[in-house]
Backbone as numpy.savetxt, mean C-alpha at the origin, in Angstrom:
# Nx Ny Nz CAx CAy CAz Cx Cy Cz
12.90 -1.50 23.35 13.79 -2.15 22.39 13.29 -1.99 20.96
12.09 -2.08 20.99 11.35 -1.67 19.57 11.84 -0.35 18.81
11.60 0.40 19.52 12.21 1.53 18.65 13.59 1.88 18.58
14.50 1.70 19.27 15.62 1.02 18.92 16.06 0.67 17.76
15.43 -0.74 17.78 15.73 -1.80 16.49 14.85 -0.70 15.35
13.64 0.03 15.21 13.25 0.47 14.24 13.90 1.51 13.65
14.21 2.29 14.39 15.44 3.77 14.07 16.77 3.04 13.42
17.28 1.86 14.14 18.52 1.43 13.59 18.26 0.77 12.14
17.09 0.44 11.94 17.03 -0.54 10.29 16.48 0.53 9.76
15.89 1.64 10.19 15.60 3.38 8.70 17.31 3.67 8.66
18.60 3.70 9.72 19.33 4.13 9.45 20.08 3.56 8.54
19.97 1.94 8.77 20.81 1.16 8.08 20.33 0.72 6.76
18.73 1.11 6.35 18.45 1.49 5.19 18.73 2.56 4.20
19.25 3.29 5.47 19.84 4.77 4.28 18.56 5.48 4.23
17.53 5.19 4.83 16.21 6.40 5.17 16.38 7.57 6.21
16.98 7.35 7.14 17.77 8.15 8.47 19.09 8.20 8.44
19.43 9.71 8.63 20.99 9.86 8.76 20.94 9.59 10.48
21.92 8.87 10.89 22.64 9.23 12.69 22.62 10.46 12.67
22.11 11.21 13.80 22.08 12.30 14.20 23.55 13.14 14.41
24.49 12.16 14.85 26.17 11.98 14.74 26.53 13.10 13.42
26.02 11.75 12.75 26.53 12.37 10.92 25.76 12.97 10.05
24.97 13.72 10.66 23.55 14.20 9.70 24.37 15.98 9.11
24.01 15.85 8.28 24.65 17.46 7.61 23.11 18.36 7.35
22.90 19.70 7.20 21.99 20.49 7.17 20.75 19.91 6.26
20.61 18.64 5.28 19.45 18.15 4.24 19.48 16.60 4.88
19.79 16.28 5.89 19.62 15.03 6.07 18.30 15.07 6.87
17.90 13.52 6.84 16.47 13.63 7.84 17.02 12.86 8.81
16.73 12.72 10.24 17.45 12.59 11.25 15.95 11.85 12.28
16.78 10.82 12.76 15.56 10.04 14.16 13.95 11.89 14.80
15.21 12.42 14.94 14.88 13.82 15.65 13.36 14.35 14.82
13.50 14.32 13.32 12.77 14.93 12.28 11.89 14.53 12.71
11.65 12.72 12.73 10.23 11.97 12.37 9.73 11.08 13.47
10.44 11.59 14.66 10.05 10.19 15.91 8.45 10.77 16.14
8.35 12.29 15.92 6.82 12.64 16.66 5.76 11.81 15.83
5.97 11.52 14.59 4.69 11.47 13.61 4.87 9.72 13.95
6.55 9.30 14.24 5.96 7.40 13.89 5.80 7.54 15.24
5.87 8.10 16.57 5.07 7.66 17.88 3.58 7.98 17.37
3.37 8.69 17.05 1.51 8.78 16.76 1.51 7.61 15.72
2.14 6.36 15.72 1.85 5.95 14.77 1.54 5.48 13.16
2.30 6.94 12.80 2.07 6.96 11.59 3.39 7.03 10.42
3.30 5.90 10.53 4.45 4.87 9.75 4.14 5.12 8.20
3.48 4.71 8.13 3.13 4.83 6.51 3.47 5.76 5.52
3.10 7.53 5.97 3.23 8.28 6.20 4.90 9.30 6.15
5.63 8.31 6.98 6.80 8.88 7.08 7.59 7.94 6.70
7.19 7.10 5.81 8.13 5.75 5.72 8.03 6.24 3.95
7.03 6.53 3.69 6.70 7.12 2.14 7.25 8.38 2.04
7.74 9.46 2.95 8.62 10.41 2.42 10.15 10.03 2.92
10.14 9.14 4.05 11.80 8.35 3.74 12.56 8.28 2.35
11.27 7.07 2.21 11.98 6.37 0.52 12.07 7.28 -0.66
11.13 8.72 -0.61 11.01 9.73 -1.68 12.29 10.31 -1.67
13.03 10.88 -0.12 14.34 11.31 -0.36 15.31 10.56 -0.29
15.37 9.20 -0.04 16.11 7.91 -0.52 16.41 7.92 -1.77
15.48 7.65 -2.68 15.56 7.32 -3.97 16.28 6.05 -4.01
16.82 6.05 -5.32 17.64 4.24 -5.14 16.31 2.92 -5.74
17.08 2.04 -5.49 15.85 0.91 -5.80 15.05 0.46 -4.63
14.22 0.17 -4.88 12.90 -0.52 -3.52 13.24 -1.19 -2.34
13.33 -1.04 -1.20 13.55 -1.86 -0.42 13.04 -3.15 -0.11
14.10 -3.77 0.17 14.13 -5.77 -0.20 12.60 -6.28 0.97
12.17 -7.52 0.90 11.44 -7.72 1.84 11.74 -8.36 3.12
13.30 -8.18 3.37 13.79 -8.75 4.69 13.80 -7.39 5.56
14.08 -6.36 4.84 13.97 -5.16 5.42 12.26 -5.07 5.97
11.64 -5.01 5.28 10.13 -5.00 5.52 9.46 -6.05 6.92
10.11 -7.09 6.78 9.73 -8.16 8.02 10.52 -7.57 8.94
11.64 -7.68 8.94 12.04 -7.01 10.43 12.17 -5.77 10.80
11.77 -4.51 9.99 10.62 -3.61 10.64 9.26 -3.82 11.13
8.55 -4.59 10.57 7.29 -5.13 11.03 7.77 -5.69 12.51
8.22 -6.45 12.48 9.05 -6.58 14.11 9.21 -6.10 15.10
9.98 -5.13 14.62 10.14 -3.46 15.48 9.19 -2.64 15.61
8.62 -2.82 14.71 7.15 -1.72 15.26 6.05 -2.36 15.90
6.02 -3.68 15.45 5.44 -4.51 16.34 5.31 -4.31 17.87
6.73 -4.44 18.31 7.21 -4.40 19.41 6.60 -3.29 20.39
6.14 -2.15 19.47 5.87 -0.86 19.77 4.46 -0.88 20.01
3.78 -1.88 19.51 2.67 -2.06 19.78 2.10 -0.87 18.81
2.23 -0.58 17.45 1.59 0.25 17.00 1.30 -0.75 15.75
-0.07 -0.94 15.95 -1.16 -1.51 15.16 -1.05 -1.39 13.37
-1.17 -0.01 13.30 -1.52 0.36 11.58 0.02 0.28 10.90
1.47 0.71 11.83 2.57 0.84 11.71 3.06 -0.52 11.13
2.59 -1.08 12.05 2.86 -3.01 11.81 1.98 -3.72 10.83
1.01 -3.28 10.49 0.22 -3.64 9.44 0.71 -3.15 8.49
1.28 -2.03 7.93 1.87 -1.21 6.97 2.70 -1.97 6.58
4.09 -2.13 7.19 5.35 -3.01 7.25 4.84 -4.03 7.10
3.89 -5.33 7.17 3.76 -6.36 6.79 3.14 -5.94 5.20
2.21 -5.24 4.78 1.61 -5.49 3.65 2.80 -4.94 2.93
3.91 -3.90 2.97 5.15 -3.61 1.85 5.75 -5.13 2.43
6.12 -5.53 2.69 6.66 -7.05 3.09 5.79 -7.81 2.18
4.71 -8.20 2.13 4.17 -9.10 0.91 4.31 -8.25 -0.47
4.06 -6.76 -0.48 4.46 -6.07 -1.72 5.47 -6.32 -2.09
6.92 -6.39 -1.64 8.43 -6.65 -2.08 8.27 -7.95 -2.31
7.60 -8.71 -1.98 7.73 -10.20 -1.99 6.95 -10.19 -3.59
5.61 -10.37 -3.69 4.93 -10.62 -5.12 4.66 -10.05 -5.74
5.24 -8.40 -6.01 4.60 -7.25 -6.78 3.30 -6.40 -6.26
3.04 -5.87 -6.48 1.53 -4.98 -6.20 1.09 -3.52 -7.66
0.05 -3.46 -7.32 -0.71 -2.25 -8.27 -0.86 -0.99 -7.58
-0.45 -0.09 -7.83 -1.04 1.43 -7.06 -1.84 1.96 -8.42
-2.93 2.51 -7.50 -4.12 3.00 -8.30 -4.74 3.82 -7.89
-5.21 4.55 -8.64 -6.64 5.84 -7.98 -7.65 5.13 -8.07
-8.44 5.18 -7.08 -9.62 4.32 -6.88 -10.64 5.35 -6.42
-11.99 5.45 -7.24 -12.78 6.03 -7.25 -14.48 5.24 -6.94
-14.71 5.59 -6.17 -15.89 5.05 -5.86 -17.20 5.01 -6.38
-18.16 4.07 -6.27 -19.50 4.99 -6.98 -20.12 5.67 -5.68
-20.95 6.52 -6.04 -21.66 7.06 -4.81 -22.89 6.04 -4.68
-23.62 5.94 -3.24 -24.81 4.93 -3.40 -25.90 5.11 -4.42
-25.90 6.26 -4.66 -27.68 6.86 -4.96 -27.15 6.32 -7.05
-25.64 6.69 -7.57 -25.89 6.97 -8.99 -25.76 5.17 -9.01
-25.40 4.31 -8.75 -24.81 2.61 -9.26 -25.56 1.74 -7.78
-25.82 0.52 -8.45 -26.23 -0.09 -7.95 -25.52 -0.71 -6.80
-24.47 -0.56 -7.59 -23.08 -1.05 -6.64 -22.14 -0.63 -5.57
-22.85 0.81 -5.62 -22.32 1.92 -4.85 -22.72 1.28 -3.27
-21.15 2.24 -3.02 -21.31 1.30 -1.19 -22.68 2.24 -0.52
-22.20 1.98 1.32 -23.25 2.74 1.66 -22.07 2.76 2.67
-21.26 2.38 2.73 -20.06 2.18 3.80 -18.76 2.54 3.47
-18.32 3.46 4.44 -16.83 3.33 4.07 -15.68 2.04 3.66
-14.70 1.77 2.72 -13.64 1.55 2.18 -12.83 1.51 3.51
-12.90 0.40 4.44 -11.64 0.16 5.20 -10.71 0.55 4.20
-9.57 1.15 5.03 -8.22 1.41 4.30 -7.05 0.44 4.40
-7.06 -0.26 5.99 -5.46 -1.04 6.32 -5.69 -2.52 5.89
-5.94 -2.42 4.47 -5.12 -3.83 3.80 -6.71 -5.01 4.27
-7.80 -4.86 4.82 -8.64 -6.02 5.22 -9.81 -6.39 4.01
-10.14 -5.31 3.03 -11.15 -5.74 1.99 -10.63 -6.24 0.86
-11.31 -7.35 0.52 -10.29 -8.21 -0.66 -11.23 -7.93 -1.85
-12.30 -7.44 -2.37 -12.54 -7.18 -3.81 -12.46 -7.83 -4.92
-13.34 -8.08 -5.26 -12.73 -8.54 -7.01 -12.87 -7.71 -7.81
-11.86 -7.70 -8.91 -11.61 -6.58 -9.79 -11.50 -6.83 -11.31
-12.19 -6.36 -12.36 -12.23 -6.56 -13.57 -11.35 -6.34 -14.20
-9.88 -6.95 -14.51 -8.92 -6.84 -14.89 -8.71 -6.84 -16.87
-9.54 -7.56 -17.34 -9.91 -7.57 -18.23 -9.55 -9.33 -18.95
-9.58 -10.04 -17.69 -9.28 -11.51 -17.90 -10.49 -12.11 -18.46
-10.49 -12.99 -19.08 -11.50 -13.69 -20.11 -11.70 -15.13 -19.47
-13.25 -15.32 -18.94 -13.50 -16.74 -18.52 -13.47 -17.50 -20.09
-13.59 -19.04 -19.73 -13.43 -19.47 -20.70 -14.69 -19.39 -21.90
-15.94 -19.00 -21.52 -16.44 -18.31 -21.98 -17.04 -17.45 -22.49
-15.99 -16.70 -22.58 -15.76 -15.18 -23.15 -16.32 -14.22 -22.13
-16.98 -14.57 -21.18 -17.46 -13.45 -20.20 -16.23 -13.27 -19.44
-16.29 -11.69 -18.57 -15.02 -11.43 -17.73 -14.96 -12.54 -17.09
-13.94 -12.62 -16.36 -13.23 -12.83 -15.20 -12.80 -12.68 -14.11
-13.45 -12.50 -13.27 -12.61 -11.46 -12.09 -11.50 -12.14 -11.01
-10.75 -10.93 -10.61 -9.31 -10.91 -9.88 -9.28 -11.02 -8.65
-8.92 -11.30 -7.84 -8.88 -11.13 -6.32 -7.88 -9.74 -5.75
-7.87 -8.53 -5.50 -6.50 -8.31 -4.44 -7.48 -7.53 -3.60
-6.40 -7.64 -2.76 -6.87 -6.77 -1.47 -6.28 -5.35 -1.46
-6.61 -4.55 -0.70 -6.85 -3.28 -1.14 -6.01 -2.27 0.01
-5.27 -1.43 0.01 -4.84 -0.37 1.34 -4.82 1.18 0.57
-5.96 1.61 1.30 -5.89 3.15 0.97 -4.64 3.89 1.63
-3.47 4.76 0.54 -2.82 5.25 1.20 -3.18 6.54 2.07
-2.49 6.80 3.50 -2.73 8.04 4.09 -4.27 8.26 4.69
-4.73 7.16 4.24 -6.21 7.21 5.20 -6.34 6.37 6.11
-7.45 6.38 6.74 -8.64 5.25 7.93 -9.25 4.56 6.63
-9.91 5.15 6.09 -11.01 4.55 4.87 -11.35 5.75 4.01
-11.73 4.93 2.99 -12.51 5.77 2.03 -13.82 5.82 1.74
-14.26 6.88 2.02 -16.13 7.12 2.12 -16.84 6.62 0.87
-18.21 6.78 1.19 -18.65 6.32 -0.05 -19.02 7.38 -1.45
-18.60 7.06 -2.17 -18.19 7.98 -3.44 -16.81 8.76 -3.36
-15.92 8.39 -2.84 -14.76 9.26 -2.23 -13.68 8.19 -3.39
-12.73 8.85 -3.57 -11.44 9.27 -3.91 -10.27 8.94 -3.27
-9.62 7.53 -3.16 -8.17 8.03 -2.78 -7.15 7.23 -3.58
-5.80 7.09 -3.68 -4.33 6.63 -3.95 -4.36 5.52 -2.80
-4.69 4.17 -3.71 -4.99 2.76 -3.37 -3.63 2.10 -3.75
-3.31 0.77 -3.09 -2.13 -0.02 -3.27 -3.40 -1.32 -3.06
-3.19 -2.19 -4.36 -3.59 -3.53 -4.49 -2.76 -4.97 -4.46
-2.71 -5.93 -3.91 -1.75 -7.14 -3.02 -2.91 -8.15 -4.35
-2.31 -8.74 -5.41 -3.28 -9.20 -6.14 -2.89 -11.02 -5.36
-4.17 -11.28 -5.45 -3.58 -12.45 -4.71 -3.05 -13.72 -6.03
-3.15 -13.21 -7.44 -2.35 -14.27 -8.39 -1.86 -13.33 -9.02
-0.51 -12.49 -8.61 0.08 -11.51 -9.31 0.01 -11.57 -10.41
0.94 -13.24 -11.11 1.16 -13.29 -12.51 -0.19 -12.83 -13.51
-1.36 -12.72 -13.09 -2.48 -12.76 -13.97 -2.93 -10.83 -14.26
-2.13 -10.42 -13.36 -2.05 -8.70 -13.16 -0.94 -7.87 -14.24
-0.27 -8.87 -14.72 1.35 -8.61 -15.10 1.08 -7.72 -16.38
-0.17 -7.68 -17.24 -0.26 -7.02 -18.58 -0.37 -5.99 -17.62
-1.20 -4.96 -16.70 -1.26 -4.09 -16.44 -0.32 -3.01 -16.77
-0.15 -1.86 -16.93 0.18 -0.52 -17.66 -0.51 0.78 -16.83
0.43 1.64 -16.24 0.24 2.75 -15.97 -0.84 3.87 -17.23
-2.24 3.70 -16.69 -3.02 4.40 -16.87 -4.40 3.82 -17.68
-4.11 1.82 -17.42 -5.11 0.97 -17.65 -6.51 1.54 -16.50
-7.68 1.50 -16.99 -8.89 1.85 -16.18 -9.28 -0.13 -15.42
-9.53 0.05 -14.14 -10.05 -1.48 -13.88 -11.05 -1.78 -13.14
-11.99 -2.07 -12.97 -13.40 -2.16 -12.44 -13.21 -3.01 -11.09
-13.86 -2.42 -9.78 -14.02 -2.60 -8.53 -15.30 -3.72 -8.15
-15.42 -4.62 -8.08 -16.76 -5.38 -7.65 -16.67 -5.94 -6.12
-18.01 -6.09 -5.51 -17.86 -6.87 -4.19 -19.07 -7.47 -4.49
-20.13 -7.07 -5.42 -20.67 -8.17 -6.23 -21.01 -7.76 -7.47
-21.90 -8.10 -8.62 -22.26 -8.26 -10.23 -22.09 -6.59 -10.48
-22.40 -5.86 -9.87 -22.98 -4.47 -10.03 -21.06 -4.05 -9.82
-20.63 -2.77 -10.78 -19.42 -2.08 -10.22 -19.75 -1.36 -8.90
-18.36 -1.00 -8.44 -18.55 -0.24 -7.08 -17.66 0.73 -7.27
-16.57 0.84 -8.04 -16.05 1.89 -8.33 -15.09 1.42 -9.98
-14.35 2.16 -9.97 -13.23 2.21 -10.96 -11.48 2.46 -10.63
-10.75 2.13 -11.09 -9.39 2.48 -10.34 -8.56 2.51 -12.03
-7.72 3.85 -11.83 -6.80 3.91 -12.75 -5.33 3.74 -12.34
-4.83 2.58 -13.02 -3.48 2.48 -12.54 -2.55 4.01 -12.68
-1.49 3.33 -11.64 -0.54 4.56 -11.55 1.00 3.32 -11.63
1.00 2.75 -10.90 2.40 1.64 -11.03 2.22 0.03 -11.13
2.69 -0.39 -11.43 2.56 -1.89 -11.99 4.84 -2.03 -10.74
3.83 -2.49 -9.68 4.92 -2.61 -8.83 5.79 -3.70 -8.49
6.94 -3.95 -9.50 7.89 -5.83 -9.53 7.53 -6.38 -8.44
7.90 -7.55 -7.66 8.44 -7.94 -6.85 10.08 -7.34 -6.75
10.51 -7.20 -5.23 11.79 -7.00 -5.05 12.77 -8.21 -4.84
14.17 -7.61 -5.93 14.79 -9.14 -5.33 15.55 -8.93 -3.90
15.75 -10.01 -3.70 16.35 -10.16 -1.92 17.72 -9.75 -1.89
């Protein structure tokens, strides 16, 4: 029943043509069932919406795909669909996030960068305690298209800030500092300063 209900809400999103009515440029159940049975939602849900275009999808759409893939018992699929589900809901940051390596910063991991949404970070946003020293941010973190990111590694990050409003100056191509403690651990350059969606 899961996949079912999941094929029918990409169609009725306008991400999947019916195979019925699909013309020679449409993408069709047929195209993408191999890659979301392996699971990989994320993946094919991000070149959906690329040949979608249009505005963002709402976050009722997002919960009851999470549902459906749920159902499917696919883990990262359903984790995906819940974290764009809190993204449509309170905004989010996409960023290049760059790591330190261990050996050059103190701060440098020694461990991979879980990727699915579980490390929460604080981040130097450029907020001002009340006296005058930074401030730091809370969000949590999902590397796109990966497991994790190694240490000193490189990838296209999506941040879930957990007090959006305090994120809101952000600007496509602000630099923002990574901490998990005093020492940096990496750097991240914005790429989108992402609304909330309305319903």
């Amino acid at each position: 029943m899961g996949a079912v209900e999941a094929i029918r809400l990409l169609e009725d999103a306008g991400l999947l043509t019916p195979e019925e009515a699909a013309g020679p440029g449409d993408l069709t159940e047929r195209d993408v069932w191999d890659q979301l049975a392996r699971d990989e939602w994320e993946q094919v849900l991000g070149v959906l919406e690329e040949c979608r275009g249009g505005p963002p999808l709402p976050p009722a759409f997002w919960a009851s795909l999470a549902e459906a893939v749920g159902q499917l018992r696919m883990e990262r699929g359903t984790a995906w669909c819940h974290w764009r589900h809190t993204e449509a809901r309170r905004g989010g940051i996409r960023a290049v996030l760059t790591l330190f390596p261990p050996e050059e910063a103190d701060g440098g991991r020694r461990l991979p960068v879980p990727g699915a949404g579980v490390l929460r970070p604080m981040w130097d946003i450029g907020s001002r305690a009340p006296d005058g020293g930074p401030a730091w941010n809370i969000a949590s973190l999902w590397a796109e298209h990966t497991a994790a990111i190694p240490p000193g590694g490189r990838a296209t990050v999506r941040l879930a800030p957990l007090t959006p409003g305090q994120w809101r100056h952000l600007t496509p191509g602000d630099v923002i500092t990574m901490h998990e403690r005093r020492p940096p651990a990496g750097t991240a350059t914005v790429l989108e300063v992402l609304p909330p969606v309305l319903p």
